[in-house]
N, C-alpha and C positions, 0 to 999 in steps of 0.2 A: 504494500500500500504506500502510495507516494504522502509524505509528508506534506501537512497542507501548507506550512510555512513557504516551500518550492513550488507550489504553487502557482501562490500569490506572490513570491518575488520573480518570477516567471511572466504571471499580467503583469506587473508594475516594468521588469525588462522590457517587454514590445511596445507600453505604454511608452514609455521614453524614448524606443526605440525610431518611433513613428516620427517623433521630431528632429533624429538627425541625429542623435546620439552614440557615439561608438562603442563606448565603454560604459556601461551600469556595473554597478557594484553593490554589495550594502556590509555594514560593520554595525555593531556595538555603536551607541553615543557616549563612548567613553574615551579619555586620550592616555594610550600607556603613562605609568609614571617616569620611567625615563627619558619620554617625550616632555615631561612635562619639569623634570631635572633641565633640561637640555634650554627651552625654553624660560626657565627663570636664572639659567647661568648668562644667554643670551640678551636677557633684558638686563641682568645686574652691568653685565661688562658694556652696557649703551651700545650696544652693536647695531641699533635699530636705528642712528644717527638723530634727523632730525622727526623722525617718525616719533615723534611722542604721544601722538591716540595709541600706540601699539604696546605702550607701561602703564596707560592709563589704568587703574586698578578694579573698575566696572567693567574696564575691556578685557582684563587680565581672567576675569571673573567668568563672564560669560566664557572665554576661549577655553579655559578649562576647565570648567565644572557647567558649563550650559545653562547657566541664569538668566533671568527674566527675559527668556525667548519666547514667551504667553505660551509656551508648554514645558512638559518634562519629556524630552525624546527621550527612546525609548534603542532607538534605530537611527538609522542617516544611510539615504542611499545618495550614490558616489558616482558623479558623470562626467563623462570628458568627451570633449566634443573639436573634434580635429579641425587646426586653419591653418594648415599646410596646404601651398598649391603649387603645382608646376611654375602655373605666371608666376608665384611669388619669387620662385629660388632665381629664373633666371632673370628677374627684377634686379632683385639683390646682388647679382654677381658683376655689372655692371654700375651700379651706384658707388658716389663716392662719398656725399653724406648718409649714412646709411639708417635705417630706422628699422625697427624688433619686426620680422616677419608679422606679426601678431599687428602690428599699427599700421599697416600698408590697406586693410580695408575700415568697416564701421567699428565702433565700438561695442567688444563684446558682452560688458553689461547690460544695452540695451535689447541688442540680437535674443542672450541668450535669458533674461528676463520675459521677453516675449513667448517664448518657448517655453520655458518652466513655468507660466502662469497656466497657459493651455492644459499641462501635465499636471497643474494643481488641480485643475476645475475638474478633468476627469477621477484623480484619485479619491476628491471629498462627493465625489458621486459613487464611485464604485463603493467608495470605505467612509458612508458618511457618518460612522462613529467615531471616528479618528482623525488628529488633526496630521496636519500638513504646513511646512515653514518653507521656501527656498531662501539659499544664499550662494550670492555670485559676488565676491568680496563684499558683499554689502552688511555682513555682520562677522564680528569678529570671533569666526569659527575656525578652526586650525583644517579649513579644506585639504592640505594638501597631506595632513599626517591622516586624517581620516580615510584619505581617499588611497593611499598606504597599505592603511588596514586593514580595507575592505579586500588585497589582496590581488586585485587585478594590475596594476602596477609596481616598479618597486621604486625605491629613492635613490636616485645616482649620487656618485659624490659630487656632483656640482649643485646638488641637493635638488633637482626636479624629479618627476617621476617621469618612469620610461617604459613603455612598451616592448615588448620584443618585437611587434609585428608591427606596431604603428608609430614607434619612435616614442619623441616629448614635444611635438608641437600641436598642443592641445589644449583646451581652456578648460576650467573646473569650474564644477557647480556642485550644490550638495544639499540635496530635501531633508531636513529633519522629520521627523514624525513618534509618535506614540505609538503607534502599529509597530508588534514585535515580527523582527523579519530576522532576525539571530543573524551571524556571523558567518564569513567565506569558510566554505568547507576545505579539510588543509589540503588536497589535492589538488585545489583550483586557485592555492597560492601563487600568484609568481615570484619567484624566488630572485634574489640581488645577482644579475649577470657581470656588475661591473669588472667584478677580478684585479688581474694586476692593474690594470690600466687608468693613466692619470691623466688623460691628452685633455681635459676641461680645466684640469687645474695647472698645468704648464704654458697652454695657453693664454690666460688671464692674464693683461697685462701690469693689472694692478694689484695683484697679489690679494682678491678679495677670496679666496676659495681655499679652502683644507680639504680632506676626505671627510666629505657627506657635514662641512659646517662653511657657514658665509658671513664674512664679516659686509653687512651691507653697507655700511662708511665708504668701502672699496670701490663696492660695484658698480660697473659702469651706466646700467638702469637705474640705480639711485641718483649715482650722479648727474645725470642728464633728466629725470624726473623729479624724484623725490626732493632734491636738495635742490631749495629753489629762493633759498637766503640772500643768496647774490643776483641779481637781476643782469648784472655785467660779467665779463667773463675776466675777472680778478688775476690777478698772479699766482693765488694760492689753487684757483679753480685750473689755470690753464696748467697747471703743474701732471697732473693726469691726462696719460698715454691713451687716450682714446679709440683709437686706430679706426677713425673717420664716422665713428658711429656718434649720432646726434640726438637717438631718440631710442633709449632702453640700447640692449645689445645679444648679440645669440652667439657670441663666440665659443662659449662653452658648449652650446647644443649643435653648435655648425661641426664641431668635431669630434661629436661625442660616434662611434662607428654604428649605433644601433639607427642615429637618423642616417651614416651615411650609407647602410642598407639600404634603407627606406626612400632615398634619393637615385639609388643608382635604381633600384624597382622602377622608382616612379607611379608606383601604384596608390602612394595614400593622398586622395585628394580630397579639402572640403564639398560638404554637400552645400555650404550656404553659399548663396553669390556676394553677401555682402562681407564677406570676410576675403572676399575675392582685393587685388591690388585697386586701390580708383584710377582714375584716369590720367589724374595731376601728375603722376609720377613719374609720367613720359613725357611731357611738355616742357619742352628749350624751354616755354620761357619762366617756367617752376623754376628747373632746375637749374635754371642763371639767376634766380634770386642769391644776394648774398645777405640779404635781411627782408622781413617783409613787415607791412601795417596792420595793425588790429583789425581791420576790414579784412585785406589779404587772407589772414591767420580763418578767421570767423569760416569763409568763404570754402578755403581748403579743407579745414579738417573740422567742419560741423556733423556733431554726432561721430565724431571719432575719436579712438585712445587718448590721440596727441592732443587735443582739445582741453584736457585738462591741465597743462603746463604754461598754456598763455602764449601770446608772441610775444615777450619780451624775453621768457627762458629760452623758446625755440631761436631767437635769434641769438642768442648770450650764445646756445650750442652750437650754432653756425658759426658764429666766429670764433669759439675756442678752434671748431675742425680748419678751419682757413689759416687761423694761427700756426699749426699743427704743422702742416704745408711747409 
């Protein structure tokens, strides 16, 4: 007799499935304790830079112990949803300001929000005694150790998680619920492939990466996003080797050998178009910009990634990469 648990995480898989989803998974709503070591060793030594929502102690709260989410999950099923595309690599291979595969189409909180509400509305129909939560960074839930745990992934040392079949160019989402759906069976584990191999962390030009820990101060996605203290591109900003990237960076994932399986295939493509490159990207006269106007800025990347950094960071990053030169 098939356990009804399998089931039901069986419809909830095709239910997601429907919307473009590659990867379903589900775990425990719980975060190991060593996850949880790792991460208050991580907040004590400031490694989070200027990211202070991520110490905050209500945020601390909820990420680890699941508070005032208006439930008590129970569960967390674990989605990843692939924006890797053909046009994008060989976008990228000729660019010389370069921007995170992931920011070349829309915004994937908004894509993939649209999507998980759809999956909301059927689940509190299927299972209307049980609630339902989605988060797309939009609550500070530790997606990416959940999505870990759930088993269909595992965490490289450049600390993403990786597919064996589909690489790490993928977005995460993760539904909370009350509905008990227990835990990856240990056969449908995927186990840690990294082995000897450090090519993510030899890479780096700024020394942000150890095996499986990041110092985000480092990183070059920080620095070109997160850290947005200087609006100019300062002496102590242009001091960091950037290696032409303006906007986040994938040097770790560009070499990590499970995406460059997955490239020489060429088989893993997005299913959404908006995740697809836009247009701007090929236009002389984008790409002769060497600063642009908050109109410009508005114009280019409305309803996308890079939209949240402003055009005064975006240009501060342009002209560190031109400095660079």
């Amino acid at each position: 007799m098939i356990n009804p648990i399998y089931q039901i995480r069986s419809q909830i898989k095709t239910i997601c499935e429907v919307e473009g989803f590659s990867l379903v998974g589900f775990t425990e709503a719980k975060i190991p304790n060593s996850d949880l070591e790792h991460l208050e060793e991580w907040i004590q030594g400031n490694q989070f830079g200027s990211m202070s929502w991520f110490a905050k102690d209500h945020a601390v709260g909820i990420r680890n112990r699941f508070e005032n989410l208006g439930l008590i999950p129970k569960s967390v099923i674990c989605l990843g949803f692939i924006y890797r595309s053909s046009q994008g690599e060989e976008l990228l291979s000729g660019m010389k300001s370069k921007v995170s595969r992931y920011a070349l189409g829309s915004d994937y909180h908004i894509i993939l929000k649209e999507k998980g509400n759809r999956i909301l509305k059927t689940l509190r129909t299927e299972f209307p005694n049980y609630k339902f939560r989605q988060s797309v960074d939009s609550l500070p839930v530790a997606e990416k150790i959940l999505t870990r745990e759930s088993g269909i992934v595992w965490q490289g040392k450049n600390t993403n998680l990786i597919h064996p079949k589909l690489g790490s160019y993928f977005f995460l989402s993760t539904i909370l619920t009350d509905l008990e759906l227990g835990g990856p069976a240990s056969e449908e584990i995927v186990t840690d492939h990294c082995g000897s191999c450090r090519r993510c962390i030899d890479i780096c030009p700024t020394g942000a990466l150890e095996e499986y820990k990041m110092d985000a101060r480092k990183c070059i996605s920080y620095l070109t996003i997160e850290d947005r203290e200087e609006t100019e591109a300062t002496e102590s900003f242009l001091e960091w080797d950037r290696k032409g990237w303006v906007y986040g960076c994938d040097l770790c994932q560009e070499v990590c050998p499970w995406n460059a399986n997955v490239a020489k295939r060429n088989e893993v493509e997005t299913t959404e178009p908006n995740f697809l490159p836009r247009d701007f990207w090929t236009d002389p006269n984008f790409i002769s910009k060497k600063s642009i106007t908050k109109q410009e800025f508005e114009m280019y990347f409305k309803d996308s990634p890079i939209e949240r950094i402003g055009f005064e960071i975006w240009n501060r990053n342009l002209k560190e990469k031109d400095d660079e030169e």
